[in-house]
VOVEXVEX-549135 format. One record per residue (C-alpha): x, y, z; residue number from 0. Coordinates in Angstrom, 2 decimals. Example, Ala and Ser with C-alpha at 12.3 -4.5 7.8 and 13.67 -1.06 7.14 Angstrom:
<kemis>
> 12.30_-4.50_7.80_0
> 13.67_-1.06_7.14_1
</kemis>
This chain:
<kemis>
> 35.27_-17.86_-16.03_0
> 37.73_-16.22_-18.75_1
> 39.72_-13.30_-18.21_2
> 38.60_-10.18_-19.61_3
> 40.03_-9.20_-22.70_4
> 42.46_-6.02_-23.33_5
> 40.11_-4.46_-25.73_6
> 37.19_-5.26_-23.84_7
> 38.52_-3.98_-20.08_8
> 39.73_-0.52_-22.49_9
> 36.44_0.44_-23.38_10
> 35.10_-0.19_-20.25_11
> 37.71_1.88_-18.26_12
> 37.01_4.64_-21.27_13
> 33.15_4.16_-20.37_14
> 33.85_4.36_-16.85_15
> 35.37_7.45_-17.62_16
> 34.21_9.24_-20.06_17
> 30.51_8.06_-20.45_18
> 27.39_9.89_-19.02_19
> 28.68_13.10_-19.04_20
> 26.05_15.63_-21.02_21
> 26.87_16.39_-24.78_22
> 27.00_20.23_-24.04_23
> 30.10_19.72_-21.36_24
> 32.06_17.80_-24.50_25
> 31.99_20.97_-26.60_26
> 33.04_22.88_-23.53_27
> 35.76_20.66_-23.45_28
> 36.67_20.37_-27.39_29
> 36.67_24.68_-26.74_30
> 38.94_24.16_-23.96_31
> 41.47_21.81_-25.75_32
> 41.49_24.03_-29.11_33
> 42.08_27.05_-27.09_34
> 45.16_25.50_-25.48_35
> 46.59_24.29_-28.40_36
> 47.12_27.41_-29.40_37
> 48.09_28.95_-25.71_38
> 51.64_29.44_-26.37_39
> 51.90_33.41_-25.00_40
> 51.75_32.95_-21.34_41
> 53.91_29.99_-21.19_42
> 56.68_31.98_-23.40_43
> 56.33_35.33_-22.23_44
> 59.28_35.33_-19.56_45
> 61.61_33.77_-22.23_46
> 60.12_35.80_-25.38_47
> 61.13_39.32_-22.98_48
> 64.61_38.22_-21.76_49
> 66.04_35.99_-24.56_50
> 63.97_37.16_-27.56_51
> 63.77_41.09_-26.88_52
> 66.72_40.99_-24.48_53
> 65.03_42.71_-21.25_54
> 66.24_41.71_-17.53_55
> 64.51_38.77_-15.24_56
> 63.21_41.77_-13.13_57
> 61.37_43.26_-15.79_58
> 59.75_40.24_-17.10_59
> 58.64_39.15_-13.96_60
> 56.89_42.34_-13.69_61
> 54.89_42.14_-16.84_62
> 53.87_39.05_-15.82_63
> 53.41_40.40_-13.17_64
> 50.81_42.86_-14.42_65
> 49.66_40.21_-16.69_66
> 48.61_38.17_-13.17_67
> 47.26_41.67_-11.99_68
> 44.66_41.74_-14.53_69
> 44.32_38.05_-13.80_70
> 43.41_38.45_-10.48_71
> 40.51_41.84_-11.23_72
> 39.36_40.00_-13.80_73
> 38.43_36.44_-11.62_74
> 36.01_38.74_-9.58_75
> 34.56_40.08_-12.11_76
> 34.34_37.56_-14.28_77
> 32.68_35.28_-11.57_78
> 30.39_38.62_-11.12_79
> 29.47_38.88_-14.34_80
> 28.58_34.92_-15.17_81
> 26.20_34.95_-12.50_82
> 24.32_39.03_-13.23_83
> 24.93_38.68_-17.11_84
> 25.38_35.48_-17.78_85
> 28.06_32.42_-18.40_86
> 27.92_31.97_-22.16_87
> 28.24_35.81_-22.78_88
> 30.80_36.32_-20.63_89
> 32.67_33.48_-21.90_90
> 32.42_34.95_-25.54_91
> 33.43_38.44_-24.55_92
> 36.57_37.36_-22.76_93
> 37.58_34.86_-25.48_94
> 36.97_37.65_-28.04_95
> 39.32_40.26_-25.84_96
> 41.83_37.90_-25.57_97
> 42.38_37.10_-29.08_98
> 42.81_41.40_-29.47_99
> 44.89_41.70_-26.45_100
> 47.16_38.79_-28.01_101
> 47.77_40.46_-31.07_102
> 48.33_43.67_-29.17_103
> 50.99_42.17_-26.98_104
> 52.93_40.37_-30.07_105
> 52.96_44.12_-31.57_106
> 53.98_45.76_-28.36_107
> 57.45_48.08_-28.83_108
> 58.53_49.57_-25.64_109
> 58.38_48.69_-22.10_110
> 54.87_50.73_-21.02_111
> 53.64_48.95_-24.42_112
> 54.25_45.58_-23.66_113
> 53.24_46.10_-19.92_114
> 49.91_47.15_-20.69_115
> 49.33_44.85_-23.16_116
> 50.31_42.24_-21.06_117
> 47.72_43.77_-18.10_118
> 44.69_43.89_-20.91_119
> 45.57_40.48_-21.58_120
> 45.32_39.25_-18.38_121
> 41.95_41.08_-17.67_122
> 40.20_39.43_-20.78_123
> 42.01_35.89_-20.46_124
> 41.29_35.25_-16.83_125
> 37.72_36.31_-17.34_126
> 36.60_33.35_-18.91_127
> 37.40_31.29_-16.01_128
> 34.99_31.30_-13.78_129
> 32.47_30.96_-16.46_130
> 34.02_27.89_-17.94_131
> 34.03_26.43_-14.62_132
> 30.44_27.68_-13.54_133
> 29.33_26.03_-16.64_134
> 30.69_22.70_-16.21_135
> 29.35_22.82_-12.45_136
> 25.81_23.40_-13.86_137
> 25.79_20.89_-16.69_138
> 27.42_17.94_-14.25_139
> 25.87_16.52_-11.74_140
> 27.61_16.33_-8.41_141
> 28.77_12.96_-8.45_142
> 30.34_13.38_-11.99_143
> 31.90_16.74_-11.08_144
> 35.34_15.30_-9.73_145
> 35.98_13.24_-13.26_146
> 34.82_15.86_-15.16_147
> 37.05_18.92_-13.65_148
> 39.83_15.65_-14.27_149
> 39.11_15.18_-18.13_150
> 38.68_18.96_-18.62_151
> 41.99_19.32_-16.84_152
> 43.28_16.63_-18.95_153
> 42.01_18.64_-22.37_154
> 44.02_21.92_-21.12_155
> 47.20_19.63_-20.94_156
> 46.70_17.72_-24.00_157
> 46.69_21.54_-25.07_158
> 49.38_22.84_-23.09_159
> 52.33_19.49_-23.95_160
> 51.28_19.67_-27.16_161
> 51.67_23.65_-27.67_162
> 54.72_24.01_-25.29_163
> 56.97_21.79_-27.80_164
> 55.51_23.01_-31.11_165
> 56.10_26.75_-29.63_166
> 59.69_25.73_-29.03_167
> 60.23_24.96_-32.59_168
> 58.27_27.91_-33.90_169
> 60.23_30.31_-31.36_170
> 63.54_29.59_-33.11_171
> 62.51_31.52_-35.86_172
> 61.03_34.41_-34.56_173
> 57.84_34.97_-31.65_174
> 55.28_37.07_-33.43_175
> 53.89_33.75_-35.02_176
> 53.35_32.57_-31.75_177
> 51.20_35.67_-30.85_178
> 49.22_34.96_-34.04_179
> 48.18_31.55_-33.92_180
> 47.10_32.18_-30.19_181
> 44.77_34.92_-31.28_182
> 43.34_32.40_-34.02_183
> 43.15_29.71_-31.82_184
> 40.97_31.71_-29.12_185
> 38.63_33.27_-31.90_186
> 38.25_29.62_-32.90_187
> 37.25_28.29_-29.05_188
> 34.80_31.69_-29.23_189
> 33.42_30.12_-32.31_190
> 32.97_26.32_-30.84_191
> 30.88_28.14_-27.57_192
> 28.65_30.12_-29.57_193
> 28.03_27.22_-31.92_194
> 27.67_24.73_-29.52_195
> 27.77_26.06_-25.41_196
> 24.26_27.24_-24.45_197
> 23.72_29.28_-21.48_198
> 23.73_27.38_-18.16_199
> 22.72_30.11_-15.74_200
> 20.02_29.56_-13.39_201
> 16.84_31.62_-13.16_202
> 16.50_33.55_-10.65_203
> 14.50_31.76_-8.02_204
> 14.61_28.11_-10.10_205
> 14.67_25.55_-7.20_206
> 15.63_25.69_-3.69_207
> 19.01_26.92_-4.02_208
> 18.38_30.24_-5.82_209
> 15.35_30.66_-3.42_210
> 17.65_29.95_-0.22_211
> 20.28_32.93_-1.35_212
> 20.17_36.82_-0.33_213
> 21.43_39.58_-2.15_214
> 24.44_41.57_-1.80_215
> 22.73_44.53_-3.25_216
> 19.88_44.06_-1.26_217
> 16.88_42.92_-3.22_218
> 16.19_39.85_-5.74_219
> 17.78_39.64_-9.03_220
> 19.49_36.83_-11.54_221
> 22.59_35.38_-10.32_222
> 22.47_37.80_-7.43_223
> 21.06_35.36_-4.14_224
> 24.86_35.83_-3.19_225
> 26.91_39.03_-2.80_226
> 30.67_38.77_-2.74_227
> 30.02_39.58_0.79_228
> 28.87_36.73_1.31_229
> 31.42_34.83_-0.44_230
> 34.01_36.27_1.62_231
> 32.69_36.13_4.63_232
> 32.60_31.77_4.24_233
> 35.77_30.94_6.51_234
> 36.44_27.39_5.23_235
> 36.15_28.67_1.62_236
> 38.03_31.41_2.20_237
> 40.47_29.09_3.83_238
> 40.65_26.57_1.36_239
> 41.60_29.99_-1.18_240
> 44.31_31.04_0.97_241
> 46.38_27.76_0.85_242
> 45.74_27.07_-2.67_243
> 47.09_30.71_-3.13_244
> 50.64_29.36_-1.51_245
> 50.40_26.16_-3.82_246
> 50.21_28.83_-6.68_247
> 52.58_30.84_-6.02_248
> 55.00_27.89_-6.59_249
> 53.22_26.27_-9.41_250
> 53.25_29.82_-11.26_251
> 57.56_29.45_-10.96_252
> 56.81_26.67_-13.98_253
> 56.14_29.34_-16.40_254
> 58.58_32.29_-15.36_255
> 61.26_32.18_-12.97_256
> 61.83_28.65_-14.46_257
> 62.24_29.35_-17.98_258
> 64.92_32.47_-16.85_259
> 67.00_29.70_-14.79_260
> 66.88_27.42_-17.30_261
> 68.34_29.89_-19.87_262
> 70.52_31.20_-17.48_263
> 71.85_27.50_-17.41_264
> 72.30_27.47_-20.72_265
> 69.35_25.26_-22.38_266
> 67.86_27.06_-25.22_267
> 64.28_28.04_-26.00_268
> 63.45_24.32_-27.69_269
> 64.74_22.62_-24.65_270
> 62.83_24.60_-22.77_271
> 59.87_23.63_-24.70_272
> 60.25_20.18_-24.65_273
> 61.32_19.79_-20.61_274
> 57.96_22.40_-19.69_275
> 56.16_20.23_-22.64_276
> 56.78_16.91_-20.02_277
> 54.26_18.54_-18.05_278
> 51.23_18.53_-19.84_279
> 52.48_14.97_-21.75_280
> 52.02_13.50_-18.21_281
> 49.20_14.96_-16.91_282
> 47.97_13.61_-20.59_283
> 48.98_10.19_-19.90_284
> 48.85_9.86_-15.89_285
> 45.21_11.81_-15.42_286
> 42.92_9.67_-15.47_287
> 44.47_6.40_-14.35_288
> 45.52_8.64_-11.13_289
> 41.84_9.71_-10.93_290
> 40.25_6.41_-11.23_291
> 42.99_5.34_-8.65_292
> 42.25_8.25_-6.02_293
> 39.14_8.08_-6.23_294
> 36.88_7.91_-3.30_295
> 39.84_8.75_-0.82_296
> 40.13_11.44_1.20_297
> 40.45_14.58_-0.14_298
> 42.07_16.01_2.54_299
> 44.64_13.64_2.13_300
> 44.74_14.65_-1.54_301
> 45.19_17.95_-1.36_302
> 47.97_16.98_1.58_303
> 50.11_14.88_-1.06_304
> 49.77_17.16_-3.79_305
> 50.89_20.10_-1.69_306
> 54.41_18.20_-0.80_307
> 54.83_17.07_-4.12_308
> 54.27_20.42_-5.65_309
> 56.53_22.09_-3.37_310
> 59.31_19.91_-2.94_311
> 59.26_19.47_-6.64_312
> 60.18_22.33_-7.34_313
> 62.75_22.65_-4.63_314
> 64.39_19.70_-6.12_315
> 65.11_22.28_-9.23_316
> 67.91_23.72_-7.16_317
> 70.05_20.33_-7.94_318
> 69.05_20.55_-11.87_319
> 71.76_21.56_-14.23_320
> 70.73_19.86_-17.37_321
> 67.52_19.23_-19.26_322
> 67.16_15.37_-18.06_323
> 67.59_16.55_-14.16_324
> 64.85_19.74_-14.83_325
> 63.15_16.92_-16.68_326
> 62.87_15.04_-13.19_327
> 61.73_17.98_-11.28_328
> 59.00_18.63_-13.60_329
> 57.73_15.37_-13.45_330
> 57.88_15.33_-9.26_331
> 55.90_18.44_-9.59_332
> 53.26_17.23_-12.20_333
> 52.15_14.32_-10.30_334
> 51.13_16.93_-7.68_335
> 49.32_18.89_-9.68_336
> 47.76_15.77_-11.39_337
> 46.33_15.01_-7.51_338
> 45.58_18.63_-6.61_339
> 43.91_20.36_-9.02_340
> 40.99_18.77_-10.01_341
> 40.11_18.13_-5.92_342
> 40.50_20.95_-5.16_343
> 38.14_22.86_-8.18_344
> 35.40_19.95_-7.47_345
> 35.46_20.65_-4.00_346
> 34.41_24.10_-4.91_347
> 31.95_23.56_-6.69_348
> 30.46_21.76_-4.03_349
> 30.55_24.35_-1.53_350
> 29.37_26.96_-3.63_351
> 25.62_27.46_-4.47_352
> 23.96_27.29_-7.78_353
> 23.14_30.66_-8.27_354
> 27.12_31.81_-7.00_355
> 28.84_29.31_-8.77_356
> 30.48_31.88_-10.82_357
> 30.89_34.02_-7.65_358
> 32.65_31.18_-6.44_359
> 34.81_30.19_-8.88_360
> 36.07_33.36_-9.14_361
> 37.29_33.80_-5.83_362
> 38.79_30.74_-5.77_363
> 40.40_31.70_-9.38_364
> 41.82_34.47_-7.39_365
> 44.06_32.42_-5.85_366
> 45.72_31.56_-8.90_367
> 45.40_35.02_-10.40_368
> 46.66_36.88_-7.45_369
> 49.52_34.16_-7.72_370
> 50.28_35.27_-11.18_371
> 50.92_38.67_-10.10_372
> 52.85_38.14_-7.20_373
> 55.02_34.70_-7.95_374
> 56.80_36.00_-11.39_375
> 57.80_39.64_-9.45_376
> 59.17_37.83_-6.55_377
> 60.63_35.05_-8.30_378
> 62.77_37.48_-10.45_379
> 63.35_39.61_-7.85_380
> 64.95_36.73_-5.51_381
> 66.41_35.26_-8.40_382
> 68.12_38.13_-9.76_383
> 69.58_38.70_-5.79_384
> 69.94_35.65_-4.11_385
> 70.29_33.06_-6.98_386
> 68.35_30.13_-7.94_387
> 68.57_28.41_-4.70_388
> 66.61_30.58_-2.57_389
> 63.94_30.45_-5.01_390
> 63.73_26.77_-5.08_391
> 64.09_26.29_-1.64_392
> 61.11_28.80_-0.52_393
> 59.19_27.10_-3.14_394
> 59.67_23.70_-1.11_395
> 58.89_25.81_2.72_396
> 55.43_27.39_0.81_397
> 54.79_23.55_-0.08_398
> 55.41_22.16_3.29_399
> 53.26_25.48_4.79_400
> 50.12_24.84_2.53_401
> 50.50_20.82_3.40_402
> 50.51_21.67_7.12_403
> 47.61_24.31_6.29_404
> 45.16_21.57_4.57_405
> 45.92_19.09_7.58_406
> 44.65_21.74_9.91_407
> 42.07_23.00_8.18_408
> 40.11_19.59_7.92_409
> 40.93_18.43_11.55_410
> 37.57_17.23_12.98_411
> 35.51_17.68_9.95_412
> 37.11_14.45_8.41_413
> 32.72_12.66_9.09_414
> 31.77_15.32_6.62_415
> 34.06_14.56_4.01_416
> 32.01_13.56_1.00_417
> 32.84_10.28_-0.26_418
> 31.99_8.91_-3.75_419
> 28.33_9.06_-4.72_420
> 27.14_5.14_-4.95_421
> 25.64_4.23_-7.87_422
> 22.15_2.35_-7.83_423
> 22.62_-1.40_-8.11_424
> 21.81_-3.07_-10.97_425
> 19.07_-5.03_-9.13_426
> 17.14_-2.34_-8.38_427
> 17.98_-0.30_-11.66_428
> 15.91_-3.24_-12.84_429
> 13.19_-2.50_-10.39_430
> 12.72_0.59_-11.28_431
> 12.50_0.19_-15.05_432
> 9.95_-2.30_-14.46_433
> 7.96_-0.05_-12.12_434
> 8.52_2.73_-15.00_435
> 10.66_4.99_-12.97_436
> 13.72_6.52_-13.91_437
> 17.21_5.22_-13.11_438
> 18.95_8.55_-12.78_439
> 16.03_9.46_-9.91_440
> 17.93_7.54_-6.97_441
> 20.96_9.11_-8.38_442
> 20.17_12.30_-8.26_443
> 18.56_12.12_-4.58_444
> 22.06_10.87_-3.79_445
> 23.59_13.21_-5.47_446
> 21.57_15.77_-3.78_447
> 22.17_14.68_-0.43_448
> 26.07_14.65_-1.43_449
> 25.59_18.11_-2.17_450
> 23.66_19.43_0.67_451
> 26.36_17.35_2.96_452
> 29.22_18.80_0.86_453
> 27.93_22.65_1.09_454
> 30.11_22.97_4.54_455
> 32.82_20.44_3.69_456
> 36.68_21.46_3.19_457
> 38.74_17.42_3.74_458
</kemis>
């Protein structure tokens, strides 16, 4: 029998990855990469404040500081809000804020200007969140969820690498630009989910799940068969939060204290772009091979690896002097976020139920929000006092502490760690077209049994 050819095994690892997914979750995702095209703010703010408008480390790290403050109010009540109101008009509302809060920061004067424009922006940015992500968990089902968090992962970073080295470029000759074409390119995602999104929500008691909720209020409503309460009182959710919160708070260095060393060392605002641009060019390239290679293993392991890797990556930034060695650390600490994230945001989904999925999502955005407002703060802070050493080096201790954390958490629940959903064989796919039955029905009752299985796993 001949070998497969190179064309031929391409399009079926791009079917294998990218096919069955519905049409509605490919606009999400075409909003999603347009919007971080243009998401050149956040990832220039520390540098924009110290080299552009000439303010200390300490004082940009508390703007972004406030910026993750807003973060962090708004993932509650964002995730509130997508389940009472609804996902698509939440998602519209925040995208809209954001592209006024933008503009508002780029025009900011003083320091109580540019702090609370940098708060407003966080409270309409991080909004959209948990909508975006309640959305995709409606539209996918279970056993899709995984490699669809992946490629929608992969459209923010196409985004982000792409952005992040254009920005660069543009920053040389003044920042305001960059403020602008972020505020188009957010009223332009706006435009691609009202055109194209619809609203996902369920109704309030459609199917089991919504039937099987209470309410935090205390009576029946939409989106309301579980309270925050409730939410907070689930100890291996609220476990799994806490530990991505420490893998956070050193991801979040990328962005600030990182940018403020590496202008310290003397690298300028392009080769800053370009070495924070490697980021998002592997995740880009490395994605979805790493996905399709992961796949089905642990996830406890998973989220094990891409702890150490994310921590100790960025402790190796304490030996980096010039662009090629931050270069290296980058990519140590990309391949850890290329195996955490997207485990860890399918495994929430998973736990969550339907009619809390934006509940959910937005305590478990939380973590990254309240990250946001504590990592830039203390990063300055211990930057500005004890050097860029300490920083690195606690960011490779809160590595090794979340690593340690996951291992615990998932000791002796490692039988109900879902595995990959299997797909029908083609034998009986053939069956049951000839019997008139659907394919996608034995799917789906494995999928639901995945889910049901899933609702109390963490590994």
């Amino acid at each position: 029998m001949s070998a497969p050819s190179a064309p031929g095994a391409l399009r079926r690892a791009v079917a294998e990855t990218a096919g069955g997914l519905p049409g509605s979750f490919w606009w999400l995702w075409t909003s999603t990469l347009v919007n971080r095209l243009g998401g050149f703010v956040v990832t220039f703010l520390a540098l924009y404040l110290t080299a552009g408008r000439g303010y200390s480390a300490t004082f940009a790290g508390l703007v972004a500081s406030l910026y993750g403050l807003g973060c962090a109010v708004a993932a509650v009540v964002g995730g509130v809000l997508a389940d009472r109101v609804g996902r698509r008009p939440t998602l519209l509302g925040a995208q809209l804020g954001t592209a006024v809060c933008t503009v508002l920061l780029g025009l900011a004067e003083g320091r109580a200007e540019i702090a609370v424009a940098a708060l407003l922006l966080g409270l309409t940015s991080n909004a959209s969140r948990p909508a975006t992500s309640a959305i995709m968990a409606d539209l996918v089902p279970p056993q899709d969820r995984v490699r669809a968090f992946s490629l929608n992962y992969w459209a923010i970073n196409i985004g982000f690498g792409v952005s992040a080295a254009v920005a660069g470029l543009v920053a040389a000759h003044g920042y305001l630009l960059l403020f602008l074409a972020d505020a188009a390119a957010t009223l332009l995602c706006a435009l691609v989910v009202f055109a194209k999104v619809p609203e996902t929500r369920p109704r309030a008691g459609a199917g089991p799940a919504a039937a099987a909720g209470g309410s935090a209020a205390g009576g029946p409503g939409p989106g309301n068969g579980t309270g925050l309460g409730r939410v907070l009182a689930d100890g291996p959710f609220m476990a799994l939060v806490g530990l991505t919160f420490l893998v956070a708070l050193v991801a979040q260095q990328g962005s600030t204290t990182l940018a403020v060393d590496m202008g310290a060392a003397g690298l300028s605002s392009t080769q800053y772009g370009l070495v924070i641009g490697l980021n998002g060019l592997l995740i880009v390239l490395l994605q979805i091979p790493v996905t399709r290679l992961v796949e089905g293993r642990s996830r406890a392991a998973l989220l094990v690896v891409g702890a150490l890797l994310t921590g100790w990556g960025f402790g190796l930034t304490a030996f980096a002097h010039g662009a090629a060695a931050y270069a290296l650390t980058v990519a140590v600490w990309t391949v850890g976020e290329i195996v955490q994230a997207p485990t860890s945001m399918a495994l929430v989904a998973e736990m969550s139920p339907a009619e809390a999925r934006g509940r959910y999502q937005g305590v478990y955005s939380l973590s990254w929000s309240a990250a946001s407002f504590a990592a830039p703060a203390a990063g300055g802070f211990l930057l500005d006092r004890a050097g860029g050493g300490a920083v690195w080096g606690a960011c490779a201790v809160l590595g090794t502490a979340a690593a340690a954390g996951y291992a615990l958490l998932v000791r002796g629940r490692r039988a109900q760690d879902p595995g990959p959903v299997p797909e029908p064989v083609q034998p009986v796919r053939e069956v049951q077209e000839a019997l008139g039955a659907a394919p996608a029905v034995a799917g789906e009752a494995a999928a639901a049994g995945t889910a049901a299985a899933a609702g109390t796993a963490v590994g």
